[in-house]
MARLOVO-589383 format. One record per residue (C-alpha): residue in one letter; x, y, z; residue number from 1. Coordinates in nm, 3 decimals, m for minus. Example, Ala and Ser with C-alpha at 12.3 -4.5 7.8 and 13.67 -1.06 7.14 Angstrom:
2
[rec A,[1.230,m0.450,0.780],1]
[rec S,[1.367,m0.106,0.714],2]
***
This chain:
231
[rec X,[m4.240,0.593,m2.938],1]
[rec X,[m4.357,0.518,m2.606],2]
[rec X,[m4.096,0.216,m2.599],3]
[rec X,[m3.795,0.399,m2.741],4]
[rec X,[m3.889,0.689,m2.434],5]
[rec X,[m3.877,0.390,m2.192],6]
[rec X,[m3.556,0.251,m2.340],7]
[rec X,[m3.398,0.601,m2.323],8]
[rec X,[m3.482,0.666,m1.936],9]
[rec X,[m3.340,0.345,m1.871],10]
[rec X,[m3.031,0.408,m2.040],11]
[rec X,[m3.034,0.730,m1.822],12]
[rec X,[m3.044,0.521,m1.553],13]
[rec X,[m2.819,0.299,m1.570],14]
[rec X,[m2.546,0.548,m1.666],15]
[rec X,[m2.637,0.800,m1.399],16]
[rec X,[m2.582,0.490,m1.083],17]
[rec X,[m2.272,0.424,m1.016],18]
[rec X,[m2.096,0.075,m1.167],19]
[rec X,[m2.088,m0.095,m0.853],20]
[rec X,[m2.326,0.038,m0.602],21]
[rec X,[m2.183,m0.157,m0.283],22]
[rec X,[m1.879,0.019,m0.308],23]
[rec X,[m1.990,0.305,m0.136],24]
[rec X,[m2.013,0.043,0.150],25]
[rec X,[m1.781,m0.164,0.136],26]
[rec X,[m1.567,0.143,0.133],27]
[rec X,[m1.746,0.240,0.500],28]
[rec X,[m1.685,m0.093,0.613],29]
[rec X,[m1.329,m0.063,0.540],30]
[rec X,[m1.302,0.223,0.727],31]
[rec X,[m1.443,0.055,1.027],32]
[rec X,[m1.236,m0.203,1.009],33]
[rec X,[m0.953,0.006,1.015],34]
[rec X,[m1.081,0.173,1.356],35]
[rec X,[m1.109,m0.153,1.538],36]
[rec X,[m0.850,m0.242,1.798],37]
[rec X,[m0.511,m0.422,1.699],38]
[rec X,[m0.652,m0.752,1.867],39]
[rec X,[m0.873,m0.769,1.638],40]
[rec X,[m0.694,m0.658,1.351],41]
[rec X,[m0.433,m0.948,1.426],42]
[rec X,[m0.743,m1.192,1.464],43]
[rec X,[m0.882,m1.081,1.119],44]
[rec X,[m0.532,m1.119,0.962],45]
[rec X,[m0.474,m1.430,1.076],46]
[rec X,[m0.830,m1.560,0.965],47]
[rec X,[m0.764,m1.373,0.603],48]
[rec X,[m0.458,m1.584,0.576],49]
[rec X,[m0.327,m1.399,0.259],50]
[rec X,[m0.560,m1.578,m0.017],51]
[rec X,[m0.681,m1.261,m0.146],52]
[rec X,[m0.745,m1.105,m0.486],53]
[rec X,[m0.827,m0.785,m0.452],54]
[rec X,[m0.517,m0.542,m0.438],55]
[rec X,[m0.665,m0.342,m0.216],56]
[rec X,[m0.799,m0.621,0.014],57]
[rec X,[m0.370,m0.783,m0.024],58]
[rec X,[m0.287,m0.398,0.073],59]
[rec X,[m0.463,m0.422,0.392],60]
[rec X,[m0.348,m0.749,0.449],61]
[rec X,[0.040,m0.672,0.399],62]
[rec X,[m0.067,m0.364,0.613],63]
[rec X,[m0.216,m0.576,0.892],64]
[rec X,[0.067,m0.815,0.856],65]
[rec X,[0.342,m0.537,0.895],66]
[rec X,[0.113,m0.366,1.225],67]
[rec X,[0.087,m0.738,1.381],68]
[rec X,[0.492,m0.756,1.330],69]
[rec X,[0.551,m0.408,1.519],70]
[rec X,[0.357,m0.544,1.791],71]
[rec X,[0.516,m0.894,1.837],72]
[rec X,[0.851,m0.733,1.802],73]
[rec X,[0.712,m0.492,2.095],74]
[rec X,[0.648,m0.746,2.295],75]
[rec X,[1.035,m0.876,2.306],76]
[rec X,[0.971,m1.206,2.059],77]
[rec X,[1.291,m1.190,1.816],78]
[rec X,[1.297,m1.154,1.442],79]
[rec X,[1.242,m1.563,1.382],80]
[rec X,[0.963,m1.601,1.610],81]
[rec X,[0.779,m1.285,1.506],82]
[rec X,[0.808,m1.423,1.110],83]
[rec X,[0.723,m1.796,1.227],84]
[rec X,[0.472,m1.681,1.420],85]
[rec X,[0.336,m1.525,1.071],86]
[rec X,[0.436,m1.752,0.894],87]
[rec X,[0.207,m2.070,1.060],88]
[rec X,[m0.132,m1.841,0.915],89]
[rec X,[0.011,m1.760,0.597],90]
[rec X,[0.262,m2.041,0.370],91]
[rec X,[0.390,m1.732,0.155],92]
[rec X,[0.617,m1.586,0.439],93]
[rec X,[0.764,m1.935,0.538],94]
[rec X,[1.080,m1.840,0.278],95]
[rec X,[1.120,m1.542,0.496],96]
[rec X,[1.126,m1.740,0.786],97]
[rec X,[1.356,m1.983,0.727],98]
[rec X,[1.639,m1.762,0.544],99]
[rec X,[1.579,m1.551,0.869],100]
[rec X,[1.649,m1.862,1.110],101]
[rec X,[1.972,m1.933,0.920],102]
[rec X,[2.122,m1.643,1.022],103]
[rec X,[1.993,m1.358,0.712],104]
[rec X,[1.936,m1.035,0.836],105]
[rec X,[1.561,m1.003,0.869],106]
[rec X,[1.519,m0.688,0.628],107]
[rec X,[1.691,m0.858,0.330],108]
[rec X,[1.546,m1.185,0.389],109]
[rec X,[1.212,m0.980,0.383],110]
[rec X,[1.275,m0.782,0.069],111]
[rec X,[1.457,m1.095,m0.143],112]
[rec X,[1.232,m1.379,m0.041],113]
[rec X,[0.852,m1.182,m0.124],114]
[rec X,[0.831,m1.352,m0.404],115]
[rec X,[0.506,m1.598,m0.311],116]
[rec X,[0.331,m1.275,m0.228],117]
[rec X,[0.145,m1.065,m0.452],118]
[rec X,[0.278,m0.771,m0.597],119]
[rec X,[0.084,m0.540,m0.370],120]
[rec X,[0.155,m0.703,m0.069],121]
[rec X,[0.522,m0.760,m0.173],122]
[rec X,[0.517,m0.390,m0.217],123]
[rec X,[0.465,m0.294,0.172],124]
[rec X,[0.642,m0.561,0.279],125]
[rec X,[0.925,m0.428,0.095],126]
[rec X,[0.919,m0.088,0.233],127]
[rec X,[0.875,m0.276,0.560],128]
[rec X,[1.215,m0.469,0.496],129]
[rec X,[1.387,m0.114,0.407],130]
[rec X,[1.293,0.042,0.737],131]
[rec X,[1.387,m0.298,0.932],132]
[rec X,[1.766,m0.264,0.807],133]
[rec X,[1.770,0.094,0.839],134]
[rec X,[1.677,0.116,1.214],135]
[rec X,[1.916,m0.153,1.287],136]
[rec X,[2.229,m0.007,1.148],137]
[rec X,[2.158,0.311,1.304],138]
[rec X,[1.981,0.195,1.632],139]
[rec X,[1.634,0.284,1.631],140]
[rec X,[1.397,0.085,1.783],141]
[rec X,[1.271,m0.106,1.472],142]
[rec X,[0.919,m0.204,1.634],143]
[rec X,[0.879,0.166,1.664],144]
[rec X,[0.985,0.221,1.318],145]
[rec X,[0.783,0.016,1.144],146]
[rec X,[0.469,0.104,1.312],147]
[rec X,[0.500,0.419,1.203],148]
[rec X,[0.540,0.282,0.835],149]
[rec X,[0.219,0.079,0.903],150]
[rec X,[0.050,0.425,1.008],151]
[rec X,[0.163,0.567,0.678],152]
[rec X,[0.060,0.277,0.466],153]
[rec X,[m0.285,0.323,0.646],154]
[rec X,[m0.292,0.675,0.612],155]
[rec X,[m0.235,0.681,0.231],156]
[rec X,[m0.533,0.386,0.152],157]
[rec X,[m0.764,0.610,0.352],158]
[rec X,[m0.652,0.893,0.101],159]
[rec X,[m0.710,0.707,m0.200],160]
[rec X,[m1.031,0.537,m0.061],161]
[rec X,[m1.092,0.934,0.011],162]
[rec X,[m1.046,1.023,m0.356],163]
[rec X,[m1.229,0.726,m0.511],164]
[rec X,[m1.551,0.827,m0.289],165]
[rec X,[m1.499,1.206,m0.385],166]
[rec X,[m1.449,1.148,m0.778],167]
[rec X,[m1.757,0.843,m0.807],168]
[rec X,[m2.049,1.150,m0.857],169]
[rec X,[m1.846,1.303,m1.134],170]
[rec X,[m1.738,1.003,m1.284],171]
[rec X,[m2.147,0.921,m1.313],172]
[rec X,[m2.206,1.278,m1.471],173]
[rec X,[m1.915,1.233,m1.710],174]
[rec X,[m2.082,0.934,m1.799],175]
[rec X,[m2.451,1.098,m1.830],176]
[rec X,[m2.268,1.396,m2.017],177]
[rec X,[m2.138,1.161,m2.294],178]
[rec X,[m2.408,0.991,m2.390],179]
[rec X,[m2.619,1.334,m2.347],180]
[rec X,[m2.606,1.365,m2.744],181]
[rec X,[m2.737,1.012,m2.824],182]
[rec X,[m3.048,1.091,m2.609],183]
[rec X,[m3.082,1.421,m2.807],184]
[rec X,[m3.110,1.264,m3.133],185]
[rec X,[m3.389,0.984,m2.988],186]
[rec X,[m3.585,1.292,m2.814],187]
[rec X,[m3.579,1.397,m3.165],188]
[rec X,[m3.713,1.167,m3.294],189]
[rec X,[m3.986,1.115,m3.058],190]
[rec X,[m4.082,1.503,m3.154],191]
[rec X,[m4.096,1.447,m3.535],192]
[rec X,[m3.732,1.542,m3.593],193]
[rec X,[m3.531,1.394,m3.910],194]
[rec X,[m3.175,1.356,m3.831],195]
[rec X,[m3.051,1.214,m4.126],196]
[rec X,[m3.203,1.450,m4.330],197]
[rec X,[m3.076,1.765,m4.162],198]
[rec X,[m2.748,1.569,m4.169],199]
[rec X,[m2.769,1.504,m4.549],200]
[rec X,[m2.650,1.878,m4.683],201]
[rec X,[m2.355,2.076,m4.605],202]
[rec X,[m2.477,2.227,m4.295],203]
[rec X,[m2.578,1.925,m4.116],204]
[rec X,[m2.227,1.797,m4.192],205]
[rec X,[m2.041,2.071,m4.058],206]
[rec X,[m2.255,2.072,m3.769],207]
[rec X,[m2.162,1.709,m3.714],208]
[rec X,[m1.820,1.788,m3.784],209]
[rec X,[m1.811,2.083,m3.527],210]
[rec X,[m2.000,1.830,m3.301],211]
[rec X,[m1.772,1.597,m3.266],212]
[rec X,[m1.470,1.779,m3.280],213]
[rec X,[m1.609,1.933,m2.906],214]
[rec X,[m1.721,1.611,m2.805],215]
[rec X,[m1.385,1.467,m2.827],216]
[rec X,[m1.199,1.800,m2.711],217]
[rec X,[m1.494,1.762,m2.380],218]
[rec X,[m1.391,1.401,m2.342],219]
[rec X,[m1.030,1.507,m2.286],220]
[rec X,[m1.067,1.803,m2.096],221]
[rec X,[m1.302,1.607,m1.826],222]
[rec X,[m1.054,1.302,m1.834],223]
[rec X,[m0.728,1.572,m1.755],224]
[rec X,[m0.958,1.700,m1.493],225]
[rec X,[m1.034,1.366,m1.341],226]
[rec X,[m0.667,1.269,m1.322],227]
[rec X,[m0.596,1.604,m1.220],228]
[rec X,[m0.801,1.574,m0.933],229]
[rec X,[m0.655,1.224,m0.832],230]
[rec X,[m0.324,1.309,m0.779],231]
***
């Protein structure tokens, strides 16, 4: 008894931490990062040079890489050097550079030649490319433009980041919750209880029938709520 009581708390335990507990941390740290200055934003992009796996970590990178573009267009450097310039820390935007330097306009070279990126990253960029052609045909200052995409992109990964912080405590007591029934049946059996025989006659069955019927029906209704509160 005394083992199965240990086994059981550490069961409790383990379901009531959270999977990963650095991401509480890393999620702070990515925050920070966020607030540094765009100097050294561009430094950490350039040292990340787009061999990531994460999709968040490529989201911050395509995010970096569209901020550091803004800036260098800002700055008066044209189209081609801004992507060359990107394109000497990073090998997957050297397509973009060189359909650019033959004379492509730089928001469809952007959006056809993203292919050597991830999906994620190829994803901003591509929003990036869409607000490139559109302030050039109608004569907005792209560099303006597409910081204020950047700012958006940022803004909506601090959101999610937001959400994933705000929904980790009841994740953990959805977790504790469902295996809440399993740790009845060892308490009782630690107190002299006989499951199976209570479970044997009619009653016991409909009971476990009933049981599970508003376990499952529980199960759904906290996983609607979850994605409910997501959104």
């Amino acid at each position: 008894m005394i083992v199965l009581t240990a086994v059981l708390i550490a069961v409790g335990i383990l379901l009531a931490a959270p999977p990963d507990p650095g991401a509480r941390l890393r999620e702070l740290l990515h925050r920070a990062e966020d607030g540094e200055p765009v100097p050294k934003r561009m430094r950490a992009f350039f040292r990340r040079g787009g061999h990531t796996t994460d999709d968040q970590a490529e989201r911050l990178w395509a995010i970096a890489a569209v901020e550091n573009c803004a800036h260098l267009l800002k700055v008066g450097m044209t189209p081609q050097a801004v992507m060359t310039t990107l394109s000497r820390h990073n090998d997957a935007l050297a397509p973009i550079s060189r359909a650019i330097s033959l004379g492509e306009e730089p928001g469809r070279a952007i959006a056809t030649r993203s292919s050597a990126l991830s999906e994620t990253a190829a994803h901003v960029l591509s929003g990036m490319a869409a607000v490139w052609t559109v302030s050039e045909r109608s004569g907005a200052p792209a560099a303006e433009m597409i910081l204020r995409y950047a700012a958006a992109q940022r803004d909506a990964l601090d959101a999610e980041r937001e959400r994933r912080i705000a929904m980790a405590g009841p994740r953990s007591t959805v977790r504790v919750l469902s295996w809440l029934p399993l740790i009845g049946v060892g308490l009782g059996l630690l107190i002299g209880v006989r499951p199976l025989e209570l479970i044997s006659g009619l009653p016991g069955q409909l009971s476990i029938g009933a049981g599970l019927l508003l376990y499952g029906a529980g199960r759904w209704w906290m996983r609607t709520m979850m994605l409910r509160a997501q959104r």
